[in-house]
C-alpha positions as CSV (number, residue, x, y, z in Angstrom):
1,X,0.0,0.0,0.0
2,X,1.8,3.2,-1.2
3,X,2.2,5.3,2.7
4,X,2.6,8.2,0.3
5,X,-1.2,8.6,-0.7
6,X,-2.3,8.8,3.0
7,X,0.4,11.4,3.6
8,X,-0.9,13.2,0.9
9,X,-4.9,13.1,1.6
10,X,-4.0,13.3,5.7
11,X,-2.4,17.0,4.3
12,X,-5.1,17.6,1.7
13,X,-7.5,17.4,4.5
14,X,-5.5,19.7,6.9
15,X,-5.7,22.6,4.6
16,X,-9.3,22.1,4.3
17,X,-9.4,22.5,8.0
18,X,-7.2,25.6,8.0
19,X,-9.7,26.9,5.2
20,X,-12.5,25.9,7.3
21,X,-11.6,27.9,10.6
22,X,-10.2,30.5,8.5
23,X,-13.9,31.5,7.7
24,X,-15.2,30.7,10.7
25,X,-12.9,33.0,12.2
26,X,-14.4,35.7,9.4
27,X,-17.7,35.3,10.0
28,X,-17.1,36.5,13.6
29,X,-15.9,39.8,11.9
30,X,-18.6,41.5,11.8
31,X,-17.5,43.1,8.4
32,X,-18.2,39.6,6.3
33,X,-21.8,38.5,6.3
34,X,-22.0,35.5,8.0
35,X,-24.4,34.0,5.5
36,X,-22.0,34.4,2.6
37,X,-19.6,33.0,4.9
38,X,-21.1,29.7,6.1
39,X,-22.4,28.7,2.2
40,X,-18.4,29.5,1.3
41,X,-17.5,27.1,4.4
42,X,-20.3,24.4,3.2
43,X,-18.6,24.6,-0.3
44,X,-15.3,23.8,0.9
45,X,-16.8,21.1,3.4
46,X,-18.5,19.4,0.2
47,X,-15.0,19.5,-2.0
48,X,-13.3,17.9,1.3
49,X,-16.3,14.8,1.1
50,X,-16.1,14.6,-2.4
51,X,-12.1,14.1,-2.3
52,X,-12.3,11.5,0.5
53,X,-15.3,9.9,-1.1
54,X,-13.0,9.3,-4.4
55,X,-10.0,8.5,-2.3
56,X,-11.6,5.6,-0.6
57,X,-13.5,4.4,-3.5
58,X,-10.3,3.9,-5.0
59,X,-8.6,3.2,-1.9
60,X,-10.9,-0.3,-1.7
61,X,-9.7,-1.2,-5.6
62,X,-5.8,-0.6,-4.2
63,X,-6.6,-2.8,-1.2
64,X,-7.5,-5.3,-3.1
65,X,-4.4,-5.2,-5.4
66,X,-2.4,-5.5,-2.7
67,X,-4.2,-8.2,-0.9
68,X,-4.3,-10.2,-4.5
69,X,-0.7,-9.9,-4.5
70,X,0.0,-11.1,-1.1
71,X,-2.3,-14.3,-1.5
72,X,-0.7,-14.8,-4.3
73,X,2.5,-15.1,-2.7
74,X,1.6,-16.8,-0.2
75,X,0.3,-19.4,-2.0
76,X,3.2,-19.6,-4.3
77,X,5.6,-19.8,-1.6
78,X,3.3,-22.0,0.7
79,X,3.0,-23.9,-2.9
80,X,6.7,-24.6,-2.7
81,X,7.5,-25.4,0.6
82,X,5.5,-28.0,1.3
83,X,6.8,-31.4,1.4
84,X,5.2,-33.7,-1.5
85,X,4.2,-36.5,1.1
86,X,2.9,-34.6,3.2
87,X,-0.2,-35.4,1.3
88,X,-0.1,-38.9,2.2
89,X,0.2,-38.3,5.8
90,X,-2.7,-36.1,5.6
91,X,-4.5,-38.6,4.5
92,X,-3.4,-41.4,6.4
93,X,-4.5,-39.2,9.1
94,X,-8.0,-38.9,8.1
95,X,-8.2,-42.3,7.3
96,X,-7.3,-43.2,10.7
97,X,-10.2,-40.4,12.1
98,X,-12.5,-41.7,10.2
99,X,-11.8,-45.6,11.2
100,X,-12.0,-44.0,15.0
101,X,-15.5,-43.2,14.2
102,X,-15.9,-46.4,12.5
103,X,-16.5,-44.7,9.0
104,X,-15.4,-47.2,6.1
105,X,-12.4,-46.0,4.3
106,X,-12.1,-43.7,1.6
107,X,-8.5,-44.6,0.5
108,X,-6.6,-47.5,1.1
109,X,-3.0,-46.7,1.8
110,X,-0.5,-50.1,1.3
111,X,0.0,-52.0,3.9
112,X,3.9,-51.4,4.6
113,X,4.0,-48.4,2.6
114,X,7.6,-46.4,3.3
115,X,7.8,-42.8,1.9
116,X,11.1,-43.4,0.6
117,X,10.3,-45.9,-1.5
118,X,10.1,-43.5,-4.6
119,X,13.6,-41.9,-3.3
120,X,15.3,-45.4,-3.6
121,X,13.7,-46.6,-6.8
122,X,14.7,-43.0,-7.9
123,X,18.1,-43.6,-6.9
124,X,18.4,-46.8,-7.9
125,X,17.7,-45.8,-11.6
126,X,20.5,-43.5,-11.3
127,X,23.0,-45.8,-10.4
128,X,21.6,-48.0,-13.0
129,X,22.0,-45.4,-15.7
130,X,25.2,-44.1,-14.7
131,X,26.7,-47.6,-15.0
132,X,25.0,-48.3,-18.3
133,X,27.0,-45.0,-19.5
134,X,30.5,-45.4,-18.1
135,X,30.5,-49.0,-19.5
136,X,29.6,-47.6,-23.0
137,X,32.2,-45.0,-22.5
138,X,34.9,-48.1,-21.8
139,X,33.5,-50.1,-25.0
140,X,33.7,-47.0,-27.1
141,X,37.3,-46.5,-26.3
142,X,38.7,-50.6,-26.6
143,X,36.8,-50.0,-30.2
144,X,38.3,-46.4,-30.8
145,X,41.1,-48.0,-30.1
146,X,41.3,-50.9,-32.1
147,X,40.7,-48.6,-35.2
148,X,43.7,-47.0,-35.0
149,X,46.9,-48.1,-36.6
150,X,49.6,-49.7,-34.9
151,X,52.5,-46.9,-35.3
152,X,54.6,-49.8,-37.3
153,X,52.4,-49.9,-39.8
154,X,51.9,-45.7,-39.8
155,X,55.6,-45.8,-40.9
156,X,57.1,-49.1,-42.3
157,X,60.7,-49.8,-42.3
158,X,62.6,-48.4,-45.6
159,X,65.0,-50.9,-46.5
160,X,66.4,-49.5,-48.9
161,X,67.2,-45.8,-47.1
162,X,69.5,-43.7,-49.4
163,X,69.8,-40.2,-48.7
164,X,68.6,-37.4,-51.1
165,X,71.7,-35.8,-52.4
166,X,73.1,-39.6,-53.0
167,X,70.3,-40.2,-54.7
168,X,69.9,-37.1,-56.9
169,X,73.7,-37.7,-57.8
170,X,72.9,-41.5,-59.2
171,X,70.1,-39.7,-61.0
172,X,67.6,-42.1,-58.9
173,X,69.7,-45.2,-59.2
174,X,71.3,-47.1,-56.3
């Protein structure tokens, strides 16, 4: 809620006063007539309604923003902390109220059920997965490695190794 707004009408409405005893402090002059006096300090008592009339009919739509806003939020964050299982615990806990009153059930819950149960099975397929990868990773590189040359064969043995300028000199011939 913008604190500003209420600053702003709170000193909107002081000035009315200070307009308001202003003339009251004229029409005890006996100068001003008082008639002329009161329908001016009526007028200004009608603007000072009229503002705070539109004020807090807006002020309702700005309340409502905010409160929007804030259940929203809640929500959300409410949303997000709670614990998934918490769920079945809720209603293992109704069941149980409603078995005290001797109400049939509404929901069976597994006899022996664990909460962790998903955890481990989730787990589990990690492991699983992770093995399944590192031992394609080790058959991929006996493969990757039996594709590649041996360096003997890369560079076989010259047997007959006669250097250039030799060579150029026989005219090729040795």
């Amino acid at each position: 809620m913008n604190l500003r707004l209420f600053q702003e009408l709170m000193e909107l409405n002081l000035a009315f006063e200070q307009v308001i005893r202003g003339l009251q402090q004229m029409e005890k002059v006996r100068l001003f007539h008082s008639d002329i006096i009161r329908v001016s300090r009526a007028d200004v008592e009608s603007a000072r309604v009229e503002m705070n009339r539109q004020f807090f009919d807006s002020f309702d739509e700005l309340v409502e923003d905010d409160a929007r806003w804030a259940y929203r939020f809640q929500r959300e964050y409410n949303k997000k902390m709670k614990d998934p299982d918490d769920l079945y615990l809720e209603i293992k806990d109704s069941e149980e109220r409603r078995k005290k009153k001797g109400l049939p059930p509404r929901l069976v819950i597994l006899p022996g059920w664990d909460m962790s149960d998903e955890e481990r099975y989730d787990e589990e397929q990690a492991k699983k997965r992770k093995r399944v990868r590192t031992k394609g990773q080790k058959t991929s590189s006996r493969r990757s490695n039996r594709a590649k040359p041996s360096p003997h064969a890369a560079n076989p043995p010259q047997t007959k190794a006669t250097p250039t300028a030799e060579r150029d000199a026989n005219n090729g011939e040795t």
